[in-house]
C-alpha positions as CSV (number, residue, x, y, z in Angstrom):
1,X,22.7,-9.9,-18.3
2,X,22.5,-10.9,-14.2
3,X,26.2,-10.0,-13.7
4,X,25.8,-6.8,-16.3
5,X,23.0,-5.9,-13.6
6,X,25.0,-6.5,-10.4
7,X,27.9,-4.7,-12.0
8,X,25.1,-1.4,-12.5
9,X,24.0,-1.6,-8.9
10,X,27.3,-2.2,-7.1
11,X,27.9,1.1,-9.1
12,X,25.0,2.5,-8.0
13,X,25.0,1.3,-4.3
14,X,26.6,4.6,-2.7
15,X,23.9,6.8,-4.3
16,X,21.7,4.7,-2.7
17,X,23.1,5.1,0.6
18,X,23.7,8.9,0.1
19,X,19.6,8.6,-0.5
20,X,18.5,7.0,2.7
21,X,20.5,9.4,4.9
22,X,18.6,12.6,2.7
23,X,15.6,10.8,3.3
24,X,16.7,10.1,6.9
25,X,16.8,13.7,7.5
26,X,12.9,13.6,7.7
27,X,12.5,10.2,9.0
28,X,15.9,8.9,11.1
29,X,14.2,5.8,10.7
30,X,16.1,5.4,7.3
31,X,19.6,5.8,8.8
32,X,19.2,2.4,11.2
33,X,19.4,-0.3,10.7
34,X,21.8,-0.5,8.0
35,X,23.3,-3.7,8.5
36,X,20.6,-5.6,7.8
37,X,20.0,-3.7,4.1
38,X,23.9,-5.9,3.0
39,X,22.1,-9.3,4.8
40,X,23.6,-8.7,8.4
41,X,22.1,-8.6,11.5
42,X,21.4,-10.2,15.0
43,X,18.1,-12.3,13.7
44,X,18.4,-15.7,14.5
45,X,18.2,-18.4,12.1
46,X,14.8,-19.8,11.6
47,X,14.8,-23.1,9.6
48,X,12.3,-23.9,7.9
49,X,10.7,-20.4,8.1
50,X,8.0,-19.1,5.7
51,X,9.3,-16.0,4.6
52,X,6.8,-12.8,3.2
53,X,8.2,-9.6,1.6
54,X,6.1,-6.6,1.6
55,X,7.5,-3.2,0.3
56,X,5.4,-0.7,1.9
57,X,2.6,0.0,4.1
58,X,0.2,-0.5,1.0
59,X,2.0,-4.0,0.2
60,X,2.1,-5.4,4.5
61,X,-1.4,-4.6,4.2
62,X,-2.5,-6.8,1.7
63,X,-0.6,-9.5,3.2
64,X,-2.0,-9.1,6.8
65,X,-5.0,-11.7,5.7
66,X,-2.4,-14.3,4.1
67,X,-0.2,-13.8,7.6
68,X,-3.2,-14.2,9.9
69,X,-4.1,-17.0,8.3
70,X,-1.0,-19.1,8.0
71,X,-1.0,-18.4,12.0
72,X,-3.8,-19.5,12.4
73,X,-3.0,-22.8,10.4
74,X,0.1,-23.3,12.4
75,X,0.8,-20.5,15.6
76,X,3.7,-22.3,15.9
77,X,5.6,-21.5,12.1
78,X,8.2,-19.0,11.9
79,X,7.2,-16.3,9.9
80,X,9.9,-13.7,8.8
81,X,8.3,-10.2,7.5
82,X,10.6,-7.9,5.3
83,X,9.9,-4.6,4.1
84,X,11.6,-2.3,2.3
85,X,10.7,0.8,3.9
86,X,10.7,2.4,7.9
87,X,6.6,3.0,7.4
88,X,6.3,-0.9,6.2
89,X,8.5,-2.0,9.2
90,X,6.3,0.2,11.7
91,X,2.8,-1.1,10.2
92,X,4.3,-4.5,11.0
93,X,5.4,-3.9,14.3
94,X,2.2,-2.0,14.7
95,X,-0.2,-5.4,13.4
96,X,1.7,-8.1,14.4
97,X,3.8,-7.2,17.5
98,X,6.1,-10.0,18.2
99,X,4.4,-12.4,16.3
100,X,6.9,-12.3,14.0
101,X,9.9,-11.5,12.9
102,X,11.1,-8.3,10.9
103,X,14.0,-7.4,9.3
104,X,14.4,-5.4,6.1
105,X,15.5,-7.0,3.1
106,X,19.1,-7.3,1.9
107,X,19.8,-4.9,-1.0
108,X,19.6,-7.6,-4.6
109,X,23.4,-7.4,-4.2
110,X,24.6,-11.4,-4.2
111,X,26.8,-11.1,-1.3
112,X,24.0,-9.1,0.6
113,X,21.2,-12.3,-0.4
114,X,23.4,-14.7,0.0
115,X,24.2,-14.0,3.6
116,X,20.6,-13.2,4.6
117,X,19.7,-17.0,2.9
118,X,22.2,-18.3,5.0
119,X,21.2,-16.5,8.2
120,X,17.2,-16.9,8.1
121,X,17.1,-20.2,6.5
122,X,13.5,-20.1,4.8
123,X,11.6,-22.2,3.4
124,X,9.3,-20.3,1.1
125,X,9.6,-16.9,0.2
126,X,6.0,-15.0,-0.8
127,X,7.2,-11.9,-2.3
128,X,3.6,-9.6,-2.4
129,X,3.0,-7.5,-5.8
130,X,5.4,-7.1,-8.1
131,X,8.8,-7.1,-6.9
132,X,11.3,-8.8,-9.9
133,X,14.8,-8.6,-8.1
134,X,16.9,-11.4,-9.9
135,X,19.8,-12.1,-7.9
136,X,17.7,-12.8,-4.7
137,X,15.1,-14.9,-6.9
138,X,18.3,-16.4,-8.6
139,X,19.7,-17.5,-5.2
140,X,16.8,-18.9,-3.6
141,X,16.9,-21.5,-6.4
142,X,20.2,-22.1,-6.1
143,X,19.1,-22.6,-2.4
144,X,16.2,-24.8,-3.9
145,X,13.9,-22.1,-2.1
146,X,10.6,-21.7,-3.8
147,X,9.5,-18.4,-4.4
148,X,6.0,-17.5,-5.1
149,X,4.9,-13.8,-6.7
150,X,1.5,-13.3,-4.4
151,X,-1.3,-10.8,-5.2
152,X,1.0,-9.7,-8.6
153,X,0.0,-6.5,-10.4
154,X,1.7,-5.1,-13.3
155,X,1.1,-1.6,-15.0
156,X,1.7,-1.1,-18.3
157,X,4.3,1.5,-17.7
158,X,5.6,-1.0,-15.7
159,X,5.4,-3.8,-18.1
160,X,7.2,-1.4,-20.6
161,X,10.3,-0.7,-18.3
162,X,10.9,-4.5,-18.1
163,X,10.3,-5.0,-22.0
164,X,13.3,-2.9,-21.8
165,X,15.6,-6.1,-20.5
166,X,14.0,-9.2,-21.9
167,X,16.6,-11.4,-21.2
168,X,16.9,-10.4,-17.4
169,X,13.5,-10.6,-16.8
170,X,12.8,-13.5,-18.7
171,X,15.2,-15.0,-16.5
172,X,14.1,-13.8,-13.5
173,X,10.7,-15.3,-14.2
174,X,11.7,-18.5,-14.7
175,X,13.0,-18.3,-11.5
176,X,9.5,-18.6,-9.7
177,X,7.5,-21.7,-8.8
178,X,4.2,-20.1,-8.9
179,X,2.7,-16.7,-9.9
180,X,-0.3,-15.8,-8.8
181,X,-1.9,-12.0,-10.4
182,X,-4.6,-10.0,-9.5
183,X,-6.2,-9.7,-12.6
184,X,-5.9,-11.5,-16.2
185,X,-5.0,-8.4,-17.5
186,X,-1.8,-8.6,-14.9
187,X,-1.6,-12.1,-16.1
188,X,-1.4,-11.1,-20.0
189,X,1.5,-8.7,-19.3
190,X,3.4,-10.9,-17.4
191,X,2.8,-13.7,-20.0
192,X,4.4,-11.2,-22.5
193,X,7.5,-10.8,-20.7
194,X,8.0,-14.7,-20.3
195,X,6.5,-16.1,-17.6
196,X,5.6,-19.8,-17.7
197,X,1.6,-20.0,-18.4
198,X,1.9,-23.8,-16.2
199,X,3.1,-21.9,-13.0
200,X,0.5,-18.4,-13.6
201,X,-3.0,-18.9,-11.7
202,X,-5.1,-15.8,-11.7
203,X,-6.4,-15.7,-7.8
204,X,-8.2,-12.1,-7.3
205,X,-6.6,-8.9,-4.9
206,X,-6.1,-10.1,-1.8
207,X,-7.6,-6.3,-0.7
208,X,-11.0,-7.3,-1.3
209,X,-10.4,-9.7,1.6
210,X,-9.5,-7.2,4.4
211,X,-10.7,-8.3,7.8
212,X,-12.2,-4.9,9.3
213,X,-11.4,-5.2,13.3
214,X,-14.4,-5.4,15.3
215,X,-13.5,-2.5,17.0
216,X,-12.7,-0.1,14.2
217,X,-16.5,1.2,14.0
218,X,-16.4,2.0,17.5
219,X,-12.8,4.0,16.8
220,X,-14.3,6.2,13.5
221,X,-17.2,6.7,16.2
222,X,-14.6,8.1,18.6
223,X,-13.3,10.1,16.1
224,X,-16.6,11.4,14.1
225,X,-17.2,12.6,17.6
226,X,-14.0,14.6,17.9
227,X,-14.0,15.6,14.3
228,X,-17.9,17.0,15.2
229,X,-20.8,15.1,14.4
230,X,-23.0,18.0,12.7
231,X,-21.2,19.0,10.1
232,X,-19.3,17.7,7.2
233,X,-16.5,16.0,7.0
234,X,-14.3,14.4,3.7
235,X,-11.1,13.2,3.9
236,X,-7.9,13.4,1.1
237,X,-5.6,10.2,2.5
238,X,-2.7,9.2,0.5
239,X,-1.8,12.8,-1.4
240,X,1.7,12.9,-2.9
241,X,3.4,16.3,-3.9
242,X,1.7,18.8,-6.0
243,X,-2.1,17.3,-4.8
244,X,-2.2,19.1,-1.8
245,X,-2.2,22.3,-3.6
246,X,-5.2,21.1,-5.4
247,X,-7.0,19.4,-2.6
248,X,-6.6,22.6,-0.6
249,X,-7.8,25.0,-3.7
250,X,-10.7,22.0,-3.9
251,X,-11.8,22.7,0.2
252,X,-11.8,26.9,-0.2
253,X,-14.4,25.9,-3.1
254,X,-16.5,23.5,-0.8
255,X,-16.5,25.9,2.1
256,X,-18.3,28.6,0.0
257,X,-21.1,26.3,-0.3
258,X,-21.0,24.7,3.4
259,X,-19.1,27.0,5.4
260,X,-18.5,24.5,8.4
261,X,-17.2,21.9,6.4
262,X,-13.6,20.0,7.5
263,X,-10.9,18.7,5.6
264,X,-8.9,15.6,7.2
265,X,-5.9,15.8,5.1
266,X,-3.5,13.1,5.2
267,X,0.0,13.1,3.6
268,X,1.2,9.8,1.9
269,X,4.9,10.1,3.6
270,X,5.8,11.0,6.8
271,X,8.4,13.7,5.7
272,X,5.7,15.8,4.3
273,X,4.0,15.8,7.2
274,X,5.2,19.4,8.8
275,X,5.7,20.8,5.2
276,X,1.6,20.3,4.2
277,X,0.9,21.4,7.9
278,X,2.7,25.0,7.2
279,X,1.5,25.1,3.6
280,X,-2.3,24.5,4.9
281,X,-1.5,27.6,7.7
282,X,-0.1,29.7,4.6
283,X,-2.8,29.3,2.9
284,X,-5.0,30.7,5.8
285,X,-6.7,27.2,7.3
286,X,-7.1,26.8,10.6
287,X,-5.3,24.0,11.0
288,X,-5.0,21.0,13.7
289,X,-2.4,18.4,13.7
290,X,-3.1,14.9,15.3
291,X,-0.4,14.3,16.4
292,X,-0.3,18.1,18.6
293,X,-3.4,16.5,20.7
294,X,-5.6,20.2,19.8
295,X,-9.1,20.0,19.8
296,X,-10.8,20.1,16.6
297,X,-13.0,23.4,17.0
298,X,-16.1,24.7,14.8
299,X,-13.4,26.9,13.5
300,X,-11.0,24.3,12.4
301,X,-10.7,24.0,8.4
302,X,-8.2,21.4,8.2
303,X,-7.1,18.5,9.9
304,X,-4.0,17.3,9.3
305,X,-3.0,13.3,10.3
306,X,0.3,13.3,10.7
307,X,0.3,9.5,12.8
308,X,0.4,6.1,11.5
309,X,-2.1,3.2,10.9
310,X,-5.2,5.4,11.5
311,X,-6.1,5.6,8.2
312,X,-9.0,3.2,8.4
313,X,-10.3,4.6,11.3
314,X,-10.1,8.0,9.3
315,X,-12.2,6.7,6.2
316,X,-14.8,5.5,9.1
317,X,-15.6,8.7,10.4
318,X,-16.1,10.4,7.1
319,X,-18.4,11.1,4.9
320,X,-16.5,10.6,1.4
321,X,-12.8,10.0,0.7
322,X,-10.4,11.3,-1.9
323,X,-7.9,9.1,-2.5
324,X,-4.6,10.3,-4.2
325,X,-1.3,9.4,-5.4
326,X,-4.0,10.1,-8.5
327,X,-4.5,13.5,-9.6
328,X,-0.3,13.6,-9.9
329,X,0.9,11.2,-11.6
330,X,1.8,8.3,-8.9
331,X,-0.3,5.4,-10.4
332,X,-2.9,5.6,-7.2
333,X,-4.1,3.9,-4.4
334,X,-6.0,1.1,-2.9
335,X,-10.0,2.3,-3.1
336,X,-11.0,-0.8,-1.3
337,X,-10.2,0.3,2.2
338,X,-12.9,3.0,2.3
339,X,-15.4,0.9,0.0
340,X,-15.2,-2.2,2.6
341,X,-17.0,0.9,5.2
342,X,-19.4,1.9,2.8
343,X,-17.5,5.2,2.3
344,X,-17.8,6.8,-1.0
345,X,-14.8,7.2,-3.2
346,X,-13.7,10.2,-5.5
347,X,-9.9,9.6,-7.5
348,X,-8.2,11.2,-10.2
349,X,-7.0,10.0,-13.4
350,X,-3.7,8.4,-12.9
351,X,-4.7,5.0,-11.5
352,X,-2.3,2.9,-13.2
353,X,-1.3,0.6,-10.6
354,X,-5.4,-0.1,-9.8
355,X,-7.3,0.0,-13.2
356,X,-9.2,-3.2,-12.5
357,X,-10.0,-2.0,-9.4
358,X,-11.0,1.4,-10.5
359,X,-13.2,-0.2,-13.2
360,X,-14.8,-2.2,-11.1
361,X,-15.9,0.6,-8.5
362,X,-16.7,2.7,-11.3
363,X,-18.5,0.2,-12.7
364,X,-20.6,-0.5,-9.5
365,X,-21.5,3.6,-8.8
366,X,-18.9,3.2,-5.6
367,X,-16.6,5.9,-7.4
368,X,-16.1,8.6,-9.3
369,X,-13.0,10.5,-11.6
370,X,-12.3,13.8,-11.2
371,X,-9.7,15.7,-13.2
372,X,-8.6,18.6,-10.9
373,X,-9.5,20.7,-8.4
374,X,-12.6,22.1,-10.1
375,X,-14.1,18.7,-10.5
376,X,-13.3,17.5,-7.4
377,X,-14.7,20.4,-5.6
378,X,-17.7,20.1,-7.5
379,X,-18.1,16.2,-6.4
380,X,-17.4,16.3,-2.8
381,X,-20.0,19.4,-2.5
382,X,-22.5,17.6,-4.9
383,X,-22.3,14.5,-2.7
384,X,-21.7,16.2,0.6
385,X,-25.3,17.7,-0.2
386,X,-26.7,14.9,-1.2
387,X,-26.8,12.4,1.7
388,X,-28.9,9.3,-0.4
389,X,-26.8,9.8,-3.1
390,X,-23.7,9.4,-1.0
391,X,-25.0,6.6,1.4
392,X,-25.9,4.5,-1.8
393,X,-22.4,4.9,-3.7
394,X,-21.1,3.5,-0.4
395,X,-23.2,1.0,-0.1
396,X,-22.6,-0.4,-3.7
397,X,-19.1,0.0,-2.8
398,X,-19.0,-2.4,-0.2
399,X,-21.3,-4.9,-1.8
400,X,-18.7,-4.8,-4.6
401,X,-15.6,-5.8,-2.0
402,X,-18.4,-8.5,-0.9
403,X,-18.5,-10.1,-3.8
404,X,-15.3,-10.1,-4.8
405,X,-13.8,-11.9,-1.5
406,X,-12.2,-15.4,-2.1
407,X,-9.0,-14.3,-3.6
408,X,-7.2,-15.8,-0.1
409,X,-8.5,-18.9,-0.3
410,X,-7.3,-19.2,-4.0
411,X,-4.1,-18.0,-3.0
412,X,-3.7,-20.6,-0.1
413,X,-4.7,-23.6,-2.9
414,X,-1.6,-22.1,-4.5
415,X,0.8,-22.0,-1.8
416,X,-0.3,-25.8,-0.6
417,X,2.4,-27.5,-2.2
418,X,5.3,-25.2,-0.3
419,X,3.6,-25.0,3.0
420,X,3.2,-29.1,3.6
């Protein structure tokens, strides 16, 4: 089934490439670099490396307490960071600096892996979430690398595309020295496609352990201040395509009720970022854009993000926070981030990738679901009227990400045996 796979995506490898240079046509990002993607590069070897691969943004920063902390356990180790995407890579530069060492990772092409293994020499390779590639995990065992699945999720949609290819996966499972999911839920599904329960230790999200800087209250200050501090202010962070439409419809519904009231609209991907900007102006908003340097004015309806890594900062400085990738179907994103300020959280219904998550803020009275842009107008004016009510979902929120921290330290217990 492994070389029935490889034969598929040797196949398939020049639509990939014709897909990062349509993509690079947004973000040039995507056409560099490309050497590295086949497992070449100048990177020098680095034996005895531990070696973390992180997708996306989302995924680098769930992993930035598991980095910081094997720094600070040894500022000396090698640590090699790969990500998959031009906005990971930046939110590594962006956190770490030099500290360590990026490269993106080589396509799951044997040649590509097997040149990269050779080159960077690793130790241990955490792979964070759910990434099942199974010639790379096949060749780190062949390497006798141990690889360990950190902070694993599994949808059921996902779970069901992978039922698809028992064998493979099954396989590919076997290959791993330790899992380690989020949830038992995440543990049940990958049980059902074969993992071995002796290597499968349930450790918590590693999100409900994020480190907030000490300075990032004093930044959403900053900000609140620019934004304007008497009037109200929500923020959409993370919309995909077709929820900006909505969100937009949503903020014409709010203003009837509190005419001053500002948007701060932020785009999942980069490439959007000029396309929601015109669309906002279209739709008759007076619109800022961050990255511009304009004042936000009484005037201004909208204001548009378009930079990276100020997300938190963003959720600081406002009142409540959609987050999307929820009301279109996109499986969601992580609600901890504005919970850990005491931020109030609205989401749609496609949270897939986040259901315990979810559950658990809706649970507490940290969040609620809204279907569309009716109900989520109706929310963010409801709670945007309602100071108590909002400051005590926030609250509860970040009592829950209190009491749920931990899931770090169970994660180190699992990686002791590699990092001796």
């Amino acid at each position: 089934m492994r070389l029935i796979y490889t034969a598929i995506l040797y196949l398939l490898t020049p639509l990939v490439m014709l897909r990062l240079l349509w993509r690079s046509r947004a973000d040039p990002d995507y056409r560099r670099r490309w050497p590295e993607r086949f497992g070449f590069g100048s990177t020098q070897r680095r034996p005895g490396a531990i070696w973390v691969h992180a997708v996306s943004v989302g995924e680098v920063q769930a992993a930035v307490p598991l980095i910081r902390s094997l720094r600070e356990c040894d500022p000396a180790l090698p640590l090699v960071v790969t990500t998959t995407t031009p906005t990971g890579s930046r939110h590594v530069r962006r956190v770490f600096g030099q500290d360590v060492i990026h490269v993106y990772i080589p396509y799951d092409l044997p040649g590509a892996v097997r040149r990269f293994l050779r080159r960077v020499r690793p130790r241990l390779l955490i792979v964070m979430e759910t990434e099942i590639w199974p010639n790379l995990y096949h060749w780190c065992r062949r390497a006798d690398i141990p690889v360990v699945l950190a902070n694993a999720r599994l949808s059921e949609r996902s779970a069901a595309g992978y039922a698809r290819v028992p064998g493979l996966v099954r396989d590919t499972l076997d290959c791993l020295a330790a899992i380690a999911p989020q949830s038992q839920l995440d543990a049940a599904r990958l049980l059902a496609l074969g993992a071995d329960p002796r290597r499968v230790s349930v450790t918590g999200n590693l999100k409900f352990d994020v480190r907030l800087p000490a300075s990032l209250l004093e930044q959403a200050q900053a900000l609140r201040r620019a934004l304007g501090t008497n009037r109200a202010v929500w923020i959409a962070a993370s919309t995909h395509e077709g929820e900006d439409e909505q969100v937009l419809k949503a903020h014409a519904a709010v203003r009837e009720r509190i005419h001053d009231a500002l948007l701060v609209l932020v785009p999942r991907h980069p490439e959007r970022f000029a396309r929601v900007a015109a669309l906002c102006r279209r739709l008759g908003y007076e619109t800022v854009v961050r990255s511009a340097g304009g004042p936000c004015l009484p005037r201004t309806a909208v204001f548009l993000c378009d930079t990276m890594g100020e997300l938190p900062a963003f959720y600081g400085a406002s009142d409540l926070a959609f987050v999307g990738g929820s009301l279109a179907p996109a499986g969601g994103h992580n609600l901890l981030e504005p919970a850990a300020l005491g931020v109030p959280v609205l989401t749609g219904p496609h949270m897939d990738n986040f259901l315990e998550v979810t559950e658990l803020m809706l649970q507490a009275g940290a969040a609620r679901t809204v279907d569309g842009s009716d109900a989520l107008a109706g929310a963010v004016t409801e709670w945007l009227q309602n100071a108590p009510l909002r400051h005590r979902a926030g609250e509860q929120g970040r009592a829950l990400v209190e009491r749920n921290r931990g899931s770090l330290e169970r994660l180190l217990a699992v990686l002791a045996p590699y990092l001796d």
